[in-house]
C-alpha positions as CSV (number, residue, x, y, z in Angstrom):
1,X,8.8,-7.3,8.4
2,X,12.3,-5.8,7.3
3,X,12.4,-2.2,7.2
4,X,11.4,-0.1,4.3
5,X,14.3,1.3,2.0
6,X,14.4,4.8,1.2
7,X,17.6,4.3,-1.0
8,X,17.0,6.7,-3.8
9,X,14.8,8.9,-2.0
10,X,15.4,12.6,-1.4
11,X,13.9,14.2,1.6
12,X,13.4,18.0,2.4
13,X,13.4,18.2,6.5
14,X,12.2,21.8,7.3
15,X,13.7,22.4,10.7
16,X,15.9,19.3,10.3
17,X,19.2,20.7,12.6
18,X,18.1,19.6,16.0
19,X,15.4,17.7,18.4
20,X,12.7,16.3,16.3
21,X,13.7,17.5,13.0
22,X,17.4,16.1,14.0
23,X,16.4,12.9,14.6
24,X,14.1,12.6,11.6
25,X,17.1,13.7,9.1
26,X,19.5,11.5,10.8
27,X,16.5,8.6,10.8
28,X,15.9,8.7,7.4
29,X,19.6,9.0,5.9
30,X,19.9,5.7,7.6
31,X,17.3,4.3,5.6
32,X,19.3,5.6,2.6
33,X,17.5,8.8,2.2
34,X,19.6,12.1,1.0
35,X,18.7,15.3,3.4
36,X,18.2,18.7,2.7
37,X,18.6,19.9,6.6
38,X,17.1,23.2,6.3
39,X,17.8,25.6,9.7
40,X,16.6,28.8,10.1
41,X,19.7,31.0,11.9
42,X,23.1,31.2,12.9
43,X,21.8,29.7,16.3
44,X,21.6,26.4,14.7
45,X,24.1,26.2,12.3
46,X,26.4,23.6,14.4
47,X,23.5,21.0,15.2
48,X,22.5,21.9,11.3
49,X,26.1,20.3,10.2
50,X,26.4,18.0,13.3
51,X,23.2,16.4,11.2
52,X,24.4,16.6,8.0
53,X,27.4,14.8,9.4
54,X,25.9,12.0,11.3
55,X,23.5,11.4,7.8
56,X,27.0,10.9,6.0
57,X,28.2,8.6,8.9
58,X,24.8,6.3,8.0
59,X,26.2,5.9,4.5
60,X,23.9,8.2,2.9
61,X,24.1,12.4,1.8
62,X,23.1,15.6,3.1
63,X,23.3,19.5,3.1
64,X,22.3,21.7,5.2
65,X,20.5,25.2,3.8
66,X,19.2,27.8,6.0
67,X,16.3,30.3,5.4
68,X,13.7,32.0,7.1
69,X,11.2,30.4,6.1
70,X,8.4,33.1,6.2
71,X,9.9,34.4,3.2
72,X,8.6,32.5,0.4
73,X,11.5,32.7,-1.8
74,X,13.7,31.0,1.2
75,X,11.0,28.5,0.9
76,X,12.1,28.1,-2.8
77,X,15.5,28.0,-1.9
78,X,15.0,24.8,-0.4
79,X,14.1,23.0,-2.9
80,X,16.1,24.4,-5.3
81,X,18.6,22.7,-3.2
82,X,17.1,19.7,-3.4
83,X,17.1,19.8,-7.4
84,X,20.4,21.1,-7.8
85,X,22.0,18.9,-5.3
86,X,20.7,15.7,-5.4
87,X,18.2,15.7,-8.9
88,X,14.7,16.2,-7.2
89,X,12.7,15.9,-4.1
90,X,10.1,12.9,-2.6
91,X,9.6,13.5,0.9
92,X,9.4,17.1,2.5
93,X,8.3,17.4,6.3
94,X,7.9,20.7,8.3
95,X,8.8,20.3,11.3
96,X,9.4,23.9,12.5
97,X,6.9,26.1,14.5
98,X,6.9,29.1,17.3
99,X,5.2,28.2,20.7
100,X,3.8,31.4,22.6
101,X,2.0,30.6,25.9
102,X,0.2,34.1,26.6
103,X,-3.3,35.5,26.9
104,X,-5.2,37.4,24.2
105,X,-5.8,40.6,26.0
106,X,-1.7,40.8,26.8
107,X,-0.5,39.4,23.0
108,X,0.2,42.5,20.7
109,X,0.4,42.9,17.0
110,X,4.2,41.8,16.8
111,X,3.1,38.8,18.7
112,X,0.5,38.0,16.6
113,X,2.1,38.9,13.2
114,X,5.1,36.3,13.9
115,X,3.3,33.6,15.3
116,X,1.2,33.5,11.9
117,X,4.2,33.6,9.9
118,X,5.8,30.7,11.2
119,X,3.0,28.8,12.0
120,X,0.4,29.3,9.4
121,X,2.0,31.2,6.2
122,X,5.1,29.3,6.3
123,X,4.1,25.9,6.4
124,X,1.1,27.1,3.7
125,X,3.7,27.9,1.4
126,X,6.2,25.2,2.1
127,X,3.3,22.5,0.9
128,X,2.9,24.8,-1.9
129,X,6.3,24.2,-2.8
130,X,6.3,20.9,-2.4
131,X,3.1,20.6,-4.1
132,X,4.8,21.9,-7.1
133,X,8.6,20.2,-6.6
134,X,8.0,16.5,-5.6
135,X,7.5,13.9,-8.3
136,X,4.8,11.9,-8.3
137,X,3.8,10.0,-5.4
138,X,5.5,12.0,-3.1
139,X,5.2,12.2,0.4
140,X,4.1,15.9,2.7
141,X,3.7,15.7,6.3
142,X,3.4,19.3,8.2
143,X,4.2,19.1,11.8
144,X,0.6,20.5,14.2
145,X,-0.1,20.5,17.9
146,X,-3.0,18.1,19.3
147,X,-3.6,22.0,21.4
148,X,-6.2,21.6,17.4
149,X,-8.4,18.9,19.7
150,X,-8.3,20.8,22.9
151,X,-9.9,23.6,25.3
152,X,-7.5,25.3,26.7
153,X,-6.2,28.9,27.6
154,X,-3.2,31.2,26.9
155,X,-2.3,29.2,23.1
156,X,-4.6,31.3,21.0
157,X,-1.7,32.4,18.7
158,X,0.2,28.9,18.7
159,X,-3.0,26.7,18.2
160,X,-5.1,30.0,16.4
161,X,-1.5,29.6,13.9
162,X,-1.2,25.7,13.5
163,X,-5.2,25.4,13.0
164,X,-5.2,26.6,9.4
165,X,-2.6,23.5,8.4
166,X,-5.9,21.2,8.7
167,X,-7.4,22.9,6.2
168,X,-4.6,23.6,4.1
169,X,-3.6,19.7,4.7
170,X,-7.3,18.6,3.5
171,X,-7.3,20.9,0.2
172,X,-3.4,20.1,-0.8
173,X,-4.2,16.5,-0.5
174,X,-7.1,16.5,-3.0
175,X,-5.8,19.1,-5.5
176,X,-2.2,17.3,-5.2
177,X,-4.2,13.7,-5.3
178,X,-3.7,13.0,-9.2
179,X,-0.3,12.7,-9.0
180,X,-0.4,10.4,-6.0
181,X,1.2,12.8,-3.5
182,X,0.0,12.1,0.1
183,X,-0.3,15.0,2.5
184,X,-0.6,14.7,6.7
185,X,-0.5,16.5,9.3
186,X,1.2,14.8,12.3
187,X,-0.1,16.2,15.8
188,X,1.9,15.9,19.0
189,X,1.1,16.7,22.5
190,X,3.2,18.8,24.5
191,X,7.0,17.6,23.6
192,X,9.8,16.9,25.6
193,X,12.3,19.3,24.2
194,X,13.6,22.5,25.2
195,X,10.5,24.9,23.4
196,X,7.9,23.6,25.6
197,X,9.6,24.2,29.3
198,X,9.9,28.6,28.9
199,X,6.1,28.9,28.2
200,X,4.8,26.8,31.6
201,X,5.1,26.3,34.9
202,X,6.3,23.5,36.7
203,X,2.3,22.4,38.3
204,X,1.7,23.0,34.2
205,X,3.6,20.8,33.0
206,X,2.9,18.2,35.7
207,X,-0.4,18.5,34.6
208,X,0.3,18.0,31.2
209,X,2.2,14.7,32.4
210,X,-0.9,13.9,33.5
211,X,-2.8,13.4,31.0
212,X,-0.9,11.1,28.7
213,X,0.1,7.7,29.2
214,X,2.9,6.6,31.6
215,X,2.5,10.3,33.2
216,X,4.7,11.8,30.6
217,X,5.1,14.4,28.1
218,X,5.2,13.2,24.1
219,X,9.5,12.1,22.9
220,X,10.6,12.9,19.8
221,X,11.1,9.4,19.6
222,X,7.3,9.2,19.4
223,X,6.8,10.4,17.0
224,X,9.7,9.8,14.2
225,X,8.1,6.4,13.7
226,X,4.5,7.9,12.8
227,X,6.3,10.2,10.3
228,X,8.9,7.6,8.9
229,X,5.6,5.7,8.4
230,X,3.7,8.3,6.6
231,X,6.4,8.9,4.1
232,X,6.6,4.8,3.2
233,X,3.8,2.2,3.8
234,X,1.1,4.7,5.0
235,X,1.2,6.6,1.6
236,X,-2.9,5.7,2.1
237,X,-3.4,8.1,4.5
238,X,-4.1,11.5,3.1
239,X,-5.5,14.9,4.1
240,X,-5.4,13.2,7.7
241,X,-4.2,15.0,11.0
242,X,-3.1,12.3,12.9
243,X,-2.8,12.8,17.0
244,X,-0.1,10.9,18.7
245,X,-0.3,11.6,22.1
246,X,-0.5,9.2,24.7
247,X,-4.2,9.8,24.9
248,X,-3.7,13.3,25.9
249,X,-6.7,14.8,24.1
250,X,-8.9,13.3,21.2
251,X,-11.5,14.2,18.6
């Protein structure tokens, strides 16, 4: 079965500079997709154009727009990119997130506050936005934790944050269903990139090893397949969280 061609197709990547948003953006430019590689500081404005770059090696387009993305007008921004830039927007994935590893009685408002903006009102209003900005039979996949399907300590503010995208996820897809718009939410276990290593210990995350196939923690490379999917043949999933984990938990 050959590959399926996203020539034509114009993809917003939320958190597209670097680790699994990088290799999403640079994935689907070589399936002829133009990129919107949206980064959120100065922090990542190198791997932001080092994307934008390698897209343009594959053949295809890109730019790169930052934005803090708890602002809902940043949000906006976005996609106004998209629509000035390159006509319009299919595909929009949000791949960003905050991880906190900390127990309720130490967490304080600040905590709180931020870890609900990133995780919960952003990624709200970014699948408002694409709700409103996609053409028809577009494509919105948020990016949860598979921490949703388990009993655990210490993540109340990073799974308590990600939990509400089911639910949003479940009501976009209905309301967004008449137009033919799919919308997923794509749930990791703990990843192998550089968030996940500051908020455990090292019997932690041997632990976490543990539990998933092969004794090892979830790639990136994972899971780019399950999202590319999402966006082109499995347009008939929708208002699904899907767990791809190695078997790590399940519900």
């Amino acid at each position: 079965m050959s590959e399926p061609n996203l020539r034509g197709k114009v993809a917003v990547i939320a958190g597209g500079a670097k680790n699994l948003g990088g290799l999403l953006s640079t994935t689907l430019g070589e399936a002829g997709a133009k990129v919107v590689v949206h980064y959120h500081g100065d922090a990542s404005a190198v791997d932001a154009e080092k994307t934008v770059e390698a897209v343009r090696g594959a053949g295809s387009e890109a730019v790169a727009v930052q934005g803090d993305l708890t602002r809902v007008a940043d949000v906006r921004r976005l996609f106004d990119t998209a629509a000035d830039t390159f006509g319009g927007a299919d595909i929009a994935v949000n791949t960003t997130g905050m991880v906190l590893r900390k127990p309720i009685l130490d967490t304080t408002e600040d905590e709180y506050d931020r870890m609900f903006g990133i995780n919960a009102k952003a990624a709200y209003f970014f699948i408002q936005e694409a709700g409103r900005r996609l053409a028809d039979h577009g494509r919105i996949v948020s990016l949860g934790t598979s921490l949703l399907a388990a009993f655990t300590d210490g993540y109340a503010t990073y799974a308590g944050g990600k939990a509400p995208l089911e639910h949003f996820t479940r009501a976009a897809a209905k309301e967004f269903a008449d137009r033919g718009i799919s919308v997923n939410v794509v749930a990791p276990g703990p990843m192998d990139t550089p968030f996940f290593y500051p908020q455990e210990t090292p019997e932690r995350v041997a632990f976490h090893r543990s539990q998933a196939l092969g004794n090892q923690l979830t790639r990136i490379e994972d899971i780019v397949p399950i999202i590319r999917f999402l966006v082109t043949e499995g347009w008939w999933f929708t208002g699904q969280t899907l767990f791809p984990n190695g078997g790590y938990t399940t519900r």
